[in-house]
N, C-alpha and C positions, 0 to 999 in steps of 0.2 A: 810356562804359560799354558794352561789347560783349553782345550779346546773352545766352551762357552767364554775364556777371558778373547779370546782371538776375536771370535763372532764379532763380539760388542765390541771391543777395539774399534775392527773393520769398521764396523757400523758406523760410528762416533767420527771417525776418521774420515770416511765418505762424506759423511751431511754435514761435516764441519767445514772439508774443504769444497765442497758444493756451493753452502751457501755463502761463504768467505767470496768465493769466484764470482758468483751470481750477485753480490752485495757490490761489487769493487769494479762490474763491467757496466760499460754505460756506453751510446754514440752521442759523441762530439755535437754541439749544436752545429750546421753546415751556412755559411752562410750564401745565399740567392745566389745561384749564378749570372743573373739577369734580371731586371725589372722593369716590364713592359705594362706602359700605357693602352688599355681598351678601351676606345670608345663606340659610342652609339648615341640615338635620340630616342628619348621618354617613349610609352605607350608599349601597348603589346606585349611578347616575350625579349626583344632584345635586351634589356638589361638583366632578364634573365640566364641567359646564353652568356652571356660576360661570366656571371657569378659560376657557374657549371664549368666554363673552359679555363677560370683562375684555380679550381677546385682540381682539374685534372695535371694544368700546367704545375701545379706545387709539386707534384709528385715527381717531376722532373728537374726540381728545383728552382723553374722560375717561378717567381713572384707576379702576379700582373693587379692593376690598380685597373680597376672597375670607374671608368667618370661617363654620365648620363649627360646630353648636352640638350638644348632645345632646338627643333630643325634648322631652325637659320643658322643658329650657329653651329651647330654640326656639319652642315653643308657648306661652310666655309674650314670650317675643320680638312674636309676632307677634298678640295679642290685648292686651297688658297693657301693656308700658312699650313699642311700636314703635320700638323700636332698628335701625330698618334703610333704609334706603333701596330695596333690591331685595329680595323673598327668593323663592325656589323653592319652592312648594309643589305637592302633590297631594288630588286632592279625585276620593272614591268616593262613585258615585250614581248622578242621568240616570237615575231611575227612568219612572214617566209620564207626569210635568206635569210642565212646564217653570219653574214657580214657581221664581226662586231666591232669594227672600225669605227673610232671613238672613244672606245672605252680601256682595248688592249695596245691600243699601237702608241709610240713616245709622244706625239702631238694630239690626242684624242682628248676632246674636253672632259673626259669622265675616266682620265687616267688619273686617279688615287693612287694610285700602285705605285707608281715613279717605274715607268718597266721605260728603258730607252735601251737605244741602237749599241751602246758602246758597252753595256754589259755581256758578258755571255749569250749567247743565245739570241739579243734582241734583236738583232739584225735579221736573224734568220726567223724570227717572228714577226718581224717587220714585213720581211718579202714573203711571207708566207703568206697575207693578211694582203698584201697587194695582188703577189696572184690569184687568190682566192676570188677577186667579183671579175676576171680576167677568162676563166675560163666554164666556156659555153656548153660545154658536157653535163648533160646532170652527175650521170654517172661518175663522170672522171672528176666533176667539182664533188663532191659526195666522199671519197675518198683523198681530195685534199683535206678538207676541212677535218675526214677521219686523225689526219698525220699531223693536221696541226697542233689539233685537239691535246694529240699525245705529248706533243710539244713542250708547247706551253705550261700543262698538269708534271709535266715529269722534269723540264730542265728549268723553268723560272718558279712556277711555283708562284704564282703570285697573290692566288685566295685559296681559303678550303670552302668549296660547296660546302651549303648545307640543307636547305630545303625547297621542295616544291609545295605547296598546299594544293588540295584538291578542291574541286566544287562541287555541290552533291544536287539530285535533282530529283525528287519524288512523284509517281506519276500513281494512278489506280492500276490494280494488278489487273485490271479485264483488260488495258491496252495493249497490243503485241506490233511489236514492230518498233518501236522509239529506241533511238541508241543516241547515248546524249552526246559520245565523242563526235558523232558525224553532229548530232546538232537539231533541232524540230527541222528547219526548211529540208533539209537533206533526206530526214527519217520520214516526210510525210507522204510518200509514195508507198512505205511500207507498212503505215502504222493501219491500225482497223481497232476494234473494242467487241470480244468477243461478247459480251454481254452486259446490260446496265450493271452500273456500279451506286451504290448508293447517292441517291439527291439526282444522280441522272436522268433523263427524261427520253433522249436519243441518243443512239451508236452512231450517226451520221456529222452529228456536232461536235465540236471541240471548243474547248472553254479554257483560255489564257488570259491573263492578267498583265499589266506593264504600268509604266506612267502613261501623261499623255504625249502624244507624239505632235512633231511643232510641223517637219516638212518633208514630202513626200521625194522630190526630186533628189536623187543622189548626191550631185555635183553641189548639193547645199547644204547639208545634214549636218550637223554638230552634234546629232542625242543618238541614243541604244535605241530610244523607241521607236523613234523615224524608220530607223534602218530597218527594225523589224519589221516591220509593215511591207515597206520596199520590197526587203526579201522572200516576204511573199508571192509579190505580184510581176516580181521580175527574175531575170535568170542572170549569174555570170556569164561572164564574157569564156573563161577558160577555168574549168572545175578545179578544185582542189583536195587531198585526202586531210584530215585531221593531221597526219603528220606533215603535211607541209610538202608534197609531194604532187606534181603535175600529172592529171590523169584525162584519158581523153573521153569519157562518159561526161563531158555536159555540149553546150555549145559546138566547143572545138575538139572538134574529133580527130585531128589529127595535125604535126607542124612538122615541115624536115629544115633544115638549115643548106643553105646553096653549099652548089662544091665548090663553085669559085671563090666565093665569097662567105667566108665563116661570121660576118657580120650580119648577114642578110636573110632572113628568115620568112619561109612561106607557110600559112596558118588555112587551115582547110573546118567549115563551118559544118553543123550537120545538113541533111536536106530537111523539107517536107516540115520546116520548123515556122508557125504564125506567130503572127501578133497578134496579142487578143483585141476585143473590140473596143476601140479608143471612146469609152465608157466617159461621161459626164453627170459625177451623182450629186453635184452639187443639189441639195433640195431632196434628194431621197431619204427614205425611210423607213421604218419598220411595215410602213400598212404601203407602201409602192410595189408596183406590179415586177415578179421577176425579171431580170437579165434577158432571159433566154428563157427560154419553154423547153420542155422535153426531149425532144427533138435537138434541142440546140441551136433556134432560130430566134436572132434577136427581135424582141416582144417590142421596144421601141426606139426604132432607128433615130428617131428626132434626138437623142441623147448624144448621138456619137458626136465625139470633137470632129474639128476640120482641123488639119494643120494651115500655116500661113501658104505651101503651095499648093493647096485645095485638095489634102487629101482624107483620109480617113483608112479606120481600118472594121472590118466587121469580120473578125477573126478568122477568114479566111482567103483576104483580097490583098493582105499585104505579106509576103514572105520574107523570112530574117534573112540576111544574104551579107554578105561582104564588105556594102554598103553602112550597113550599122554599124558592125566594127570598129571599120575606121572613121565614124562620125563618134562614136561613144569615145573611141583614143583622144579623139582630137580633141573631142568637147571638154577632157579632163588632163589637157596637156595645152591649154590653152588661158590665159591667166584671166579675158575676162568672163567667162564660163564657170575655172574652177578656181580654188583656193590652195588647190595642193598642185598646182600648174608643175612645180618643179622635178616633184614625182616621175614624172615623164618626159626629163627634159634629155630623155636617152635618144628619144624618137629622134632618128634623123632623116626619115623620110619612111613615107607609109602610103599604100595603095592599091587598091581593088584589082585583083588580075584580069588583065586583056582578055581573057579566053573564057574564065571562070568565074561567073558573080557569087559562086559560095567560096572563093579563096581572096588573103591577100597579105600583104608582104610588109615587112618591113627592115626596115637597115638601121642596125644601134650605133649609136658612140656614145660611149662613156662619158666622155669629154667632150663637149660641141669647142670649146673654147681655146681648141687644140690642132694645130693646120690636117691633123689626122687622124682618121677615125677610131676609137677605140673598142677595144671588147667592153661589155656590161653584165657578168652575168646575172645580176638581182633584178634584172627586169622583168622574170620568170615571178617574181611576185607583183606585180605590177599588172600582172593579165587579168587578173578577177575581176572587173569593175561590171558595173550591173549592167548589161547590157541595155541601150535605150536608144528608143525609136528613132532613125533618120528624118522618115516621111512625115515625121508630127513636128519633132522639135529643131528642125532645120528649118532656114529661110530662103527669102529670095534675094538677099542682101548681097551685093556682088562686091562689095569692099573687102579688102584682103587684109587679113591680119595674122599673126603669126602664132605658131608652139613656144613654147620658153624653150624648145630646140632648134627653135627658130625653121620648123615648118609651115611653107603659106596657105591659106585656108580661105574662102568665101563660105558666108553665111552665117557666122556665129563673130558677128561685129559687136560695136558699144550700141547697148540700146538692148539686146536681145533679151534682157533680161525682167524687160518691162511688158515684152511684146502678151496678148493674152493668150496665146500657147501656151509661155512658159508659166506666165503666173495661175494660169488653173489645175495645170501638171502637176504644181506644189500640191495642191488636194485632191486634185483627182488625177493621179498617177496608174499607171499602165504598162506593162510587159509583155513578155511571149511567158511569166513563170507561170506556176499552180494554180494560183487563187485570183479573182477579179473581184475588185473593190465592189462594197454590193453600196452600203452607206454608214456613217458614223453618226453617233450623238456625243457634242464637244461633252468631255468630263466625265464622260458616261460608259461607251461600246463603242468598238470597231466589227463591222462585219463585214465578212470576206465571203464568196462563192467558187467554189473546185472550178476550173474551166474547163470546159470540154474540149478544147480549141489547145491544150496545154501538148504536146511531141509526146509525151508519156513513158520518157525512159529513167529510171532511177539511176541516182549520180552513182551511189555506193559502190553497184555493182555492175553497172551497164545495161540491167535488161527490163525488158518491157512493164511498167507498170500502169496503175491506172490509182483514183485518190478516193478512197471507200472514205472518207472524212469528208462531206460535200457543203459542209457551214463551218466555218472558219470564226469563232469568236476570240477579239480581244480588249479584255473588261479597263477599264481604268483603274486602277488601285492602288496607288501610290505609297500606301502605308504595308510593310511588309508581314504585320503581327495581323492586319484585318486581310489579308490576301490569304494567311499561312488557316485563319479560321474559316473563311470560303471554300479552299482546299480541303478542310477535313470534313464539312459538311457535305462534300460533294458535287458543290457550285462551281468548282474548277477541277480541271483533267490533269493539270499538271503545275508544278510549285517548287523552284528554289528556294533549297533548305541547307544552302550554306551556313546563311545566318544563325539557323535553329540548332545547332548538334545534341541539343536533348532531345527535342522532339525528333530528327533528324533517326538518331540510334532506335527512340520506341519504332518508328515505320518499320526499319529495317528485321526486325523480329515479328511486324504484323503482318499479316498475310493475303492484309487487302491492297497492302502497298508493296512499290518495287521501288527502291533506290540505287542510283546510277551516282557514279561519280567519274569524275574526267580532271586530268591537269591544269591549273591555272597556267596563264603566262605572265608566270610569276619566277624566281628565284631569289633565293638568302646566299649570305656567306660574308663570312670573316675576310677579310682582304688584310694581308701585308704590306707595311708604309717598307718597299725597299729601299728608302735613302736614311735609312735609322739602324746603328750600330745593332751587332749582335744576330739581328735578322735579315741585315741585308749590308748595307754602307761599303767599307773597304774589302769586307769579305764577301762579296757580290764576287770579285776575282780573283778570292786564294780558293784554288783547285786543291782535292784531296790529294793523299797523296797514297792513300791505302790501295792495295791491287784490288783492281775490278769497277772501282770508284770516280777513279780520276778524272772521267769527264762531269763531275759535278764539284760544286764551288761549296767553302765554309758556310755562307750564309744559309744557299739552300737546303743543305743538311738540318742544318737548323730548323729551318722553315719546313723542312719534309719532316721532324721529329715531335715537333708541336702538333701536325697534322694526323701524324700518327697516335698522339698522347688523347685526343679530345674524342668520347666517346660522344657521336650523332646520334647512336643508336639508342643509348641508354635518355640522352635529351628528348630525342623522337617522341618512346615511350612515355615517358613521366610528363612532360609538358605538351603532347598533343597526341596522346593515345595510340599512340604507333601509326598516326593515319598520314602524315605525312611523308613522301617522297623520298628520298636521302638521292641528292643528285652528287655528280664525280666527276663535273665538267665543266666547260665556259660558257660551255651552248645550253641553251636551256630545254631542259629534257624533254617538254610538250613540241619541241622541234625533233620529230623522233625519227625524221627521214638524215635528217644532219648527228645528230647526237650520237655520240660514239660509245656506245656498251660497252667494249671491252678495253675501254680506255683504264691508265692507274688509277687503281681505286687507296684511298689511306681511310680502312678501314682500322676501326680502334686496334691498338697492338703494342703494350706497354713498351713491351721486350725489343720490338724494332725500332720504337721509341729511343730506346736509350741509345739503341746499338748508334742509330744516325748522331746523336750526341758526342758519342763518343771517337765517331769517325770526326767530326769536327773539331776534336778534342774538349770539349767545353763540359763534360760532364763530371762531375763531383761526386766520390759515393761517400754515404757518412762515413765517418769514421770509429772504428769499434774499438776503445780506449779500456785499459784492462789493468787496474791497480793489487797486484798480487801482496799478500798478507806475507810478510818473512815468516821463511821454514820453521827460523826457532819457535816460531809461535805456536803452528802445528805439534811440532815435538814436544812441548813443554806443555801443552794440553791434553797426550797422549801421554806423558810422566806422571803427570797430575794423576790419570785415572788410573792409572796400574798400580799406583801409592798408596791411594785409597783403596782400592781392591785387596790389597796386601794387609793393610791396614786389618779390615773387616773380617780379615781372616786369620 
């Protein structure tokens, strides 16, 4: 055989049995290792996120069934008969405490989960979740909740986070100073307007928009408008940061808790703090004479209210003191006063210090209902209430009535509510805050005037400020598309532009605007039905058995392998522009004093995907089936061409 007959042999030989191999190889259809029900209700992206997480789950074999429900019945889905294996929910909150007893503990009305005491772990998430509003440390509660956090994300596994959405807030580039996380009341100490901005008229005025507002007095408010207004004109009780985090720049500048007594706590007010002048604008108006005159001397005294025990205030005759405190606790721990009376049904006794009219005390129990008294620590969100006048809205009522912690109290009896203090306070309401109510046009304007009479320290940061913004406007404009058109003509200073994200994106590249965004308290996430085979049921308690493993159960592997299969990040992008959050926790991430950053994250990662599959044993690779062509047939096609070669020669 000459050497060109070899070549082509070779040749022939090769791409015969090449494509013989490649003709005859095929994998095995595999079938589902699993088929898991997803639900959710209509609207939005949830049924999206379904279709996205069936797309990744296939890769690992499971199958999952996408069903859209309508909310009632999704919300019976998901508390009543658990008909689901996955379902997407969202949950509004991530107030101050991090408490979410309720929703993670075995008895908790908004346990979907099935998480109970007798599985792994749940006991010790149980007691974790008890000591957790037990202990009075910020600090040392701060890092429970760190350890819980890890907990529950690493050994039950009960949901995958998936989102925070953001809210976005566009203001004119001339304003400096506004930081939306702290919030307008908080930033208004620092804000100013380096120069008019178009449609502007003065740097001294500010121009906001809202609905209309129904009622002034706190302890009665239902609406966002109301309150706005309020929090204008008045101050909390004990300041807060954006993360949820007690700081002593407002009010209360200071609290230590007794030695003896780790229930008992003493709260220290600032000094040198007024009330502004208990103002009556009923009847005022655009063409009525100012407040105050230059100077800061009230122009007409006839205005000011009397309380029912003859008092008044002219911004400098009545001093905040210890006294309010505990009238503002009580008035809202009191059931015919307030409506959230149970709020504060911790209080078990509260009181002005003997020595100190800027200090005073009080003694928690958790449990009034209990022969002894217990720790509370969620109280610590329970301190911000707006602070409000003793000497106005207290009486002369000597009937005693109680707290829903069953503290006894004179003066805020049945009836007070009719008294005409209180019913003019609903419109003409008063604080020691920034701004004094000047007068309104129902449907129309609210306008506000700076006080001179305001302490002037900024919450943010502690130090001394003063309000270069000296007219406080807010417009009525209930429709969001004719506010967002006021806003670009320059009729307003500032304009939520959640709604808009078209218009939202052009500000952002123009250069007359600044867009601010901040967390909602909001979060998503997939939640695990664990009383359903496969991802949770019997295997809830077969432990691994692989080294290094073994403190985790079949089911969780499971459930940690799903969580590792479903890309958030690639969802993030494609269906809300990379703008949303990607949270990793129980807590909600806008809780950022509690939230634990360095908690497990299950970021996308095929590869550890399967690996967890396969520590559960439950994972199936196709199979690569391989139908080989008998030899003789090769050789007999290789006889063939050397015959004919011979032949031709």
């Amino acid at each position: 055989m000459n050497k060109k007959l070899f070549i082509a042999l070779f040749v022939v030989s090769t791409m015969l049995v090449s494509s013989v191999y490649s003709a005859s190889t095929s994998k095995a259809a595999v079938e589902p290792i699993a088929t898991l029900t997803y639900k959710t209700n209509g609207g939005g992206f949830r049924p999206d996120y379904g279709l996205y997480i069936a797309q990744y789950l296939s890769e690992l074999g499971i199958k999952v069934n996408v069903k859209v429900e309508e909310w009632i019945v999704f919300v019976g889905t998901l508390l009543v008969t658990y008909d689901f294996d996955l379902a997407f929910v969202g949950l509004v909150g991530g107030g101050a405490d991090p408490d979410l007893t309720g929703v993670y503990n075995e008895n908790g009305s908004l346990n979907m989960f099935g998480i109970n005491t007798k599985m792994p772990y749940g006991a010790e998430n149980e007691e974790m979740m008890k000591e957790g509003v037990l202990i009075m440390d910020l600090e040392e509660r701060q890092q429970h909740y760190y350890e819980w956090q890890q907990l529950i994300m690493d050994k039950i596994l009960p949901m995958l986070p998936f989102f925070s959405p953001r809210s976005y807030v566009a203001n004119w580039a001339t304003l400096d100073g506004y930081d939306n996380r702290w919030g307008i009341i908080d930033s208004l100490p620092y804000m100013e307007f380096t120069e008019l901005h178009e449609g502007q008229t003065s740097t001294e005025e500010f121009y906001d928009s809202d609905a209309k507002w129904k009622e002034l007095n706190p302890l009665l408010q239902d609406d966002a408008s109301s309150s706005y207004i309020s929090s204008l004109v008045m101050e909390p009780l004990m300041q807060m940061t954006p993360d949820f985090e007690p700081v002593k720049t407002g009010i209360v500048i200071d609290w230590e808790q007794d030695e003896t007594n780790e229930l008992l706590y003493k709260f220290t007010l600032r000094d040198d703090v007024y009330w502004n002048p208990s103002f009556n604008i009923t009847g005022r108006d655009s063409s009525s004479d100012p407040l105050v005159d230059e100077d800061g001397n009230i122009v007409d005294p006839s205005i000011l209210m009397v309380g029912d025990k003859g008092e008044f205030s002219d911004g400098t005759n009545q001093q905040v003191t210890a006294k309010d405190a505990v009238f503002t606790l009580l008035a809202w721990a009191n059931p015919i006063t307030s409506e959230d009376a149970d709020v504060y049904k911790w209080i078990h006794d509260i009181w002005v210090d003997p020595e100190d009219e800027l200090s005073f005390w009080i003694e928690i129990d958790g449990d009034p209902d209990t022969p002894e008294p217990e720790n509370y620590a969620p109280f610590w969100s329970a301190m911000t209430p707006r602070l409000l006048p003793e000497f106005f809205l207290n009486t002369t009522n000597t009937t005693v009535t109680y707290s829903s912690g069953g503290v006894p109290m004179v003066g805020l009896g049945e009836g007070i509510l009719d008294t005409p203090q209180w019913k003019t306070y609903s419109t003409s309401a008063f604080g020691c805050g920034k701004y004094m109510l000047d007068y309104y046009v129902e449907n129309s304007i609210t306008v506000l005037q700076a006080s001179p009479f305001w302490f002037g320290v900024g919450a943010i940061d502690g130090t001394e400020q003063d309000l270069d913004i000296k007219t406080f406007n807010i417009r009525v404009i209930p429709d969001q598309t004719s506010a967002l058109a006021e806003f670009k003509a320059g009729k307003l200073d500032i304009m939520g532009m959640t709604a808009f994200p078209e218009e939202r994106k052009e500000m952002e590249t123009d250069p007359r605007f600044e867009v601010q965004s901040a967390l909602r308290s909001y979060v998503n996430f997939m939640g695990f039905n664990l009383r359903r085979p496969f991802i949770g049921g019997d295997d809830n308690y077969v432990f691994l058995t692989e080294p290094g493993y073994e403190e985790y159960t079949k089911a969780l592997a499971v459930r940690k392998a799903i969580a590792y299969a479903i890309d958030r990040e690639e969802i993030n992008n494609v269906l809300h522009d990379g703008e949303y959050l990607i949270s990793h926790s129980v807590i909600y991430p806008v809780q950022a004093f509690w939230y634990y950053n360095d908690i497990i994250k299950y970021n996308h990662d095929l590869d550890t995907a399967i690996a967890w599959l396969k520590r559960a044993g439950v994972y199936k690779e196709a199979e690569v089936t391989t139908t080989p062509l008998p030899i003789i047939g090769v050789v007999a096609a290789i006889m063939s061409f050397v015959l004919l070669r011979r032949k031709r020669n």
